[in-house]
N, C-alpha and C positions, 0 to 999 in steps of 0.2 A: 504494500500500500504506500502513496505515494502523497503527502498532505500538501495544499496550493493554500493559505490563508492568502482570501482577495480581500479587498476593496471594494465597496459597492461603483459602480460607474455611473462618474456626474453625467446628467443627459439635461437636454432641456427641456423639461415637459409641458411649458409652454408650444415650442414649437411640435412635439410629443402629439398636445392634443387634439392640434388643426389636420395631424394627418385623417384623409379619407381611404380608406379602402375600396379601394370601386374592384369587385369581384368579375363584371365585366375586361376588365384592360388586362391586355398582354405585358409581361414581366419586360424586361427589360432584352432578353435575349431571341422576342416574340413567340414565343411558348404560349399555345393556347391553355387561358386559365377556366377552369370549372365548377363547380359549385354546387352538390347535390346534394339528396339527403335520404332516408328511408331505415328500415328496421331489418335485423339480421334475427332470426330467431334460434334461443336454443331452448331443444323440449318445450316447454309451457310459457316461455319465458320470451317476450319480443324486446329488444335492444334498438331505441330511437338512435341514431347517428349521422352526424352530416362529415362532410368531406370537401375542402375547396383546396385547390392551388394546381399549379401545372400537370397536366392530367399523364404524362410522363415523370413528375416528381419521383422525389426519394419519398417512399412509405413512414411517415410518423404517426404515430399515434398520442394523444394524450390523454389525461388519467387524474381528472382533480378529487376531492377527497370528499367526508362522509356527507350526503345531502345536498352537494354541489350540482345544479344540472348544465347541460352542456351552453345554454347565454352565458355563464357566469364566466368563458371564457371569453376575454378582451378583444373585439377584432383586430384594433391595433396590434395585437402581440402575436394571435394568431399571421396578420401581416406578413409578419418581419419573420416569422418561420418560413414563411409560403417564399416570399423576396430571398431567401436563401437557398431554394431550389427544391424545397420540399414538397410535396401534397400531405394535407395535415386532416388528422380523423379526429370528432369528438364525439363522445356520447353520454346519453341517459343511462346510469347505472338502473337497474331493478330497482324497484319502489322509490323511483325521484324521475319526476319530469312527465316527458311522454310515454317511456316505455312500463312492463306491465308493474302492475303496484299487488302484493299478495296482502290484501287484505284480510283472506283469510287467517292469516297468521297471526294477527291483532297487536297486540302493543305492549311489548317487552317491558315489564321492569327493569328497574337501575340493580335491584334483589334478585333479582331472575337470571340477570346477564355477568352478576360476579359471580355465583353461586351455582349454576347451572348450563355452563357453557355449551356442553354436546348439546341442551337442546333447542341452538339456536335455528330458526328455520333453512338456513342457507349459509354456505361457508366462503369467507373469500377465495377458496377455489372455484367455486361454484362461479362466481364475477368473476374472474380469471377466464371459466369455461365460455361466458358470456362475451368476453372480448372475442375470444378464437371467430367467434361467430360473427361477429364484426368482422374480423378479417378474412373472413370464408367468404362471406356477403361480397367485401369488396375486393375479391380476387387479389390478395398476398398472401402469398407463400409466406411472407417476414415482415418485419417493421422494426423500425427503433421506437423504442417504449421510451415514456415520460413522465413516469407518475409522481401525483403530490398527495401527502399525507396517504391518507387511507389509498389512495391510488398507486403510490408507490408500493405498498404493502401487497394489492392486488399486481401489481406490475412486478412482482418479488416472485409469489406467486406464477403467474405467466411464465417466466424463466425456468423456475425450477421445473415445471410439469411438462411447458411445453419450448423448451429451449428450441426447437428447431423455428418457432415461431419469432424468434427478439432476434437482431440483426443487432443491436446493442442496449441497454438497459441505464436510464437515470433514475436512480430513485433521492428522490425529496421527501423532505420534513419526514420521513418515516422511518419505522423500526425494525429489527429483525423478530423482535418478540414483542408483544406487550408488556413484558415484566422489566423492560429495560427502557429508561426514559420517560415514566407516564407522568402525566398531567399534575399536578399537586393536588391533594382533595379541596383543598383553600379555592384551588382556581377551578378545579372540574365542578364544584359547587354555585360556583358564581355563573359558569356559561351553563350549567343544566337548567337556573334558573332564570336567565335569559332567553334561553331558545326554547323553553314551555313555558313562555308568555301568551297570550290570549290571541289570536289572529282573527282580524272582523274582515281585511280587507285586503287588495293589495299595498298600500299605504304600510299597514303594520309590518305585513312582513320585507318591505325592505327598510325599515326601520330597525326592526331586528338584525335584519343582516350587517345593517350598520356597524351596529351595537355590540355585535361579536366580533366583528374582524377589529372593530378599534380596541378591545379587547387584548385577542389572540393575535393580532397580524403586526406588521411591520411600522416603524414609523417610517410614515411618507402616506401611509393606507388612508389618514384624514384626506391627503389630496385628492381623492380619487371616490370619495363619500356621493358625491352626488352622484355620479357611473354605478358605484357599489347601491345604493339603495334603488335605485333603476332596476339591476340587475335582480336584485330579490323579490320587487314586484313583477317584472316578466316572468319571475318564476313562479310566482303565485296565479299569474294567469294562466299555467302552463297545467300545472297540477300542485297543489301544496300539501305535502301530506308528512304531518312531523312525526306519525306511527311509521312510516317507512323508513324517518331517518335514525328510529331509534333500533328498526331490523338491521340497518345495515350497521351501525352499532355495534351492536349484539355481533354480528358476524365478525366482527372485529377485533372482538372482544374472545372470539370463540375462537381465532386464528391461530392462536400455538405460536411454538418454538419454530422457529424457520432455521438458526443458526447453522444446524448440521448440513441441511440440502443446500443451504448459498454458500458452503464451502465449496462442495461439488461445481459449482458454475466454473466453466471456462470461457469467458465472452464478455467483450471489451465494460465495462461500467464505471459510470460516476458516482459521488454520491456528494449530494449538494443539501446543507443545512445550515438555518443559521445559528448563531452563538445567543443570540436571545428568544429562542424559541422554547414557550413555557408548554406546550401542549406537549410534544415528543422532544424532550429536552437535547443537547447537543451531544450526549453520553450516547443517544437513537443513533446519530450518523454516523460516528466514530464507531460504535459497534458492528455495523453493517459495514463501513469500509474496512472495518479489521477481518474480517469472516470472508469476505470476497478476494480471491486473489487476484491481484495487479489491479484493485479498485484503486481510482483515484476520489482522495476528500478533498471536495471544499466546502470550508468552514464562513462562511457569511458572517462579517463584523455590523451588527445590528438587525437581521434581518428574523422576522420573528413568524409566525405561522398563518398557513390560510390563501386565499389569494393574494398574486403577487404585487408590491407598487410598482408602477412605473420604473422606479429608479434602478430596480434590478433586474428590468426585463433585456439588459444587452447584458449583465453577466450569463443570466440562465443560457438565453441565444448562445452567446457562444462559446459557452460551456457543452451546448447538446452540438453544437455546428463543430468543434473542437471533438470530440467523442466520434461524429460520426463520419469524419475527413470532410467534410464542408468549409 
């Protein structure tokens, strides 16, 4: 393992937020760009996902964390993957967004999820299986995987089961195990009681989302508050359903030891966390690049959990564009 302590990179997010994405216009090398979307099914289970960038690109996939649905990703940032040669996937994990929600399953205790883990309804492999099916849908063979928090976990996941599927693997803000890194009960108290707050409307819930990322997430994330509660309202128009974010939870919670099978991995990885990140502490990232052979750490000075600000979306870039010879 090989440790990089950066620097977050000055940007000017002024000029940052006049950019437009026009999904229509040709890259710069005249690559026709595309933009689609639809559902990949595995078993019982339909996976909402879209797909834009040069319809030749490099296969990326990305992978944000528990309850996140795929708006919540920046199109500016999506951008600047796609402007580096990529074609870039998102999706609706199970029970969040468009794809299918198992209601049946009903709504997990915080008692239920320390105490009874096998009997959570679905496992992060299970979402691992659900990706495959994404990439089945979209004709790869492979991808470079990008997961954040609970995505990285599932993108750990991905690797170990189905390694002939990752072409390279970043895992963010996540852990190898949950027993390593977790939350402080002081702070896992505070955000349990903020995201089972009351939701009347769209309004509320991206008031909440607010509420959490200033929270849990980085400074620089107030800049970016009016976008961030945007986003939690499109998600409330989308589907809002806080019993699904407490299954995916629970599955996360149900996840286990990974450390033994990510020795086993042979295939290129990064692992990017910051130093102020109070939800999967920075002990998460150094564990996992210790476990991984020829993992590369970087360790983020200030950089804390959740979605990312602006200010470190050119380290992430070209930390994944560095990883995957871009």
């Amino acid at each position: 393992m090989t440790s990089a302590p950066l620097q977050p990179c000055p940007i000017d997010t002024r000029a940052a937020a006049d950019t437009v994405f026009d999904m229509s216009a040709p890259l710069s090398d005249d690559r026709p760009v595309e933009k689609a979307a639809g559902f990949a099914v595995n078993g019982e289970v339909r996976i909402r996902y879209e797909v834009r960038g040069p319809v030749d690109g490099d296969p990326l996939l990305l992978l944000l964390g528990v309850g996140m649905q795929l708006v919540m990703w920046h199109e500016d940032l999506l951008a600047d993957f796609v402007g580096r040669g990529f074609r870039v996937a998102i999706l609706d994990y199970r029970d969040c967004g468009e794809s299918t929600h198992l209601d049946a399953a009903g709504r997990p205790t915080l008692t239920k999820m320390m105490t009874r883990p096998s009997r959570a309804p679905y496992t992060l492999r299970d979402m691992a299986d659900d990706v495959v099916a994404v990439l089945d849908e979209l004709g790869w063979a492979a991808a470079h995987i990008v997961g954040m928090s609970m995505g990285g976990m599932i993108a750990q996941e991905l690797a170990i089961h189905h390694r002939e599927r990752v072409s390279t693997l970043t895992s963010m803000m996540a852990t190898p195990t949950p027993s390593i890194g977790r939350i402080s009960m002081r702070t896992g108290m505070k955000l349990t009681r903020m995201q089972d707050r009351e939701v009347r409307n769209r309004e509320d819930a991206g008031e909440i989302l607010g509420d959490v990322l200033s929270l849990m997430g980085s400074p620089g994330i107030d800049d970016d508050l009016g976008w961030v509660r945007e986003a939690g309202a499109r998600a409330y128009d989308r589907a809002y359903d806080q019993a699904g974010r407490l299954r995916q939870e629970y599955a996360l919670m149900a996840g286990g030891d990974r450390r033994t099978a990510l020795a086993t991995l042979d295939l290129p990885v990064t692992v990017i966390h910051g130093d102020a990140d109070a939800i999967w502490k920075p002990s998460a990232g150094q564990a996992t690049a210790e476990i991984v052979k020829g993992a590369r750490l970087v360790m983020v000075p200030g950089m804390g959990h959740g979605l990312l600000p602006r200010r470190y979306w050119p380290l992430v870039v070209d930390e994944v564009c560095r990883l995957t010879g871009h």
